[in-house]
C-alpha positions as CSV (number, residue, x, y, z in Angstrom):
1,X,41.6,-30.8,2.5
2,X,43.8,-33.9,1.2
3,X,47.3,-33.2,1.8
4,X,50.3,-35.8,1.0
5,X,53.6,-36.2,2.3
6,X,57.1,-38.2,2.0
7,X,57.2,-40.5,4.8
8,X,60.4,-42.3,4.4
9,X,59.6,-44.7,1.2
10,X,56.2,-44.0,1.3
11,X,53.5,-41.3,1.2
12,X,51.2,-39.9,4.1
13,X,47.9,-38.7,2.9
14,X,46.0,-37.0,5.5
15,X,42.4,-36.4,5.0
16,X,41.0,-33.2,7.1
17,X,37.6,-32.9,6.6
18,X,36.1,-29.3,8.4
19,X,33.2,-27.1,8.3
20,X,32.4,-23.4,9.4
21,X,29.2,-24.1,11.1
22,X,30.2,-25.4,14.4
23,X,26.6,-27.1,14.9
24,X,26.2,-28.6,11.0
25,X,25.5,-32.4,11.2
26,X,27.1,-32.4,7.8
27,X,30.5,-33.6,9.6
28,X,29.5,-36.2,11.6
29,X,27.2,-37.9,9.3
30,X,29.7,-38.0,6.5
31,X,32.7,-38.8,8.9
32,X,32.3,-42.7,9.2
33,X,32.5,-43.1,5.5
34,X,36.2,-41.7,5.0
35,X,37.2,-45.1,6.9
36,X,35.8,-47.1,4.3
37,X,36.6,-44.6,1.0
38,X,40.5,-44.8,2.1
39,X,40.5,-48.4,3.0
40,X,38.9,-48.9,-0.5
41,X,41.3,-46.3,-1.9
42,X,44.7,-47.6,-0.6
43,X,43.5,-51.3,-1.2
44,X,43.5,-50.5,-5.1
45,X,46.5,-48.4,-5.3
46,X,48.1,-51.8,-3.8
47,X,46.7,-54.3,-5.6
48,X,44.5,-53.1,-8.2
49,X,41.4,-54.3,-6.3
50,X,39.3,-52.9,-3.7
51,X,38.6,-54.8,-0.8
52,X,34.9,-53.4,-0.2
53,X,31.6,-53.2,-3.2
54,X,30.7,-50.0,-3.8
C-alpha cells in the first residue's frame, strides 16, 4: 500500500508492504529493495536523475 500525505511544504509517502502468510519469504526477500527503489525514486523527482543504475 503507498499512501501520501501533506507534511508541512512537503509530502510523506509511506510505503507498507504486507502479506497474509505469516511464514511467506516473499517479504523479507523483497524488503531490502524498497531502500534502493525510493532512494532512486525521490532522487529523480528532485533532480531529474537517479542516483543508482538500474
Amino acid at each position: 500500500m503507498f499512501e501520501l500525505e501533506a507534511v508541512k511544504d512537503t509530502e510523506k509517502l509511506t510505503v507498507t508492504h504486507s502479506m497474509d502468510r505469516p511464514e511467506s519469504k516473499l517479504i523479507p526477500a523483497v524488503a531490502g529493495g524498497w531502500p534502493r527503489i525510493l532512494a532512486n525514486l525521490k532522487s529523480l523527482l528532485e533532480t531529474g536523475d537517479v542516483i543508482l543504475p538500474p
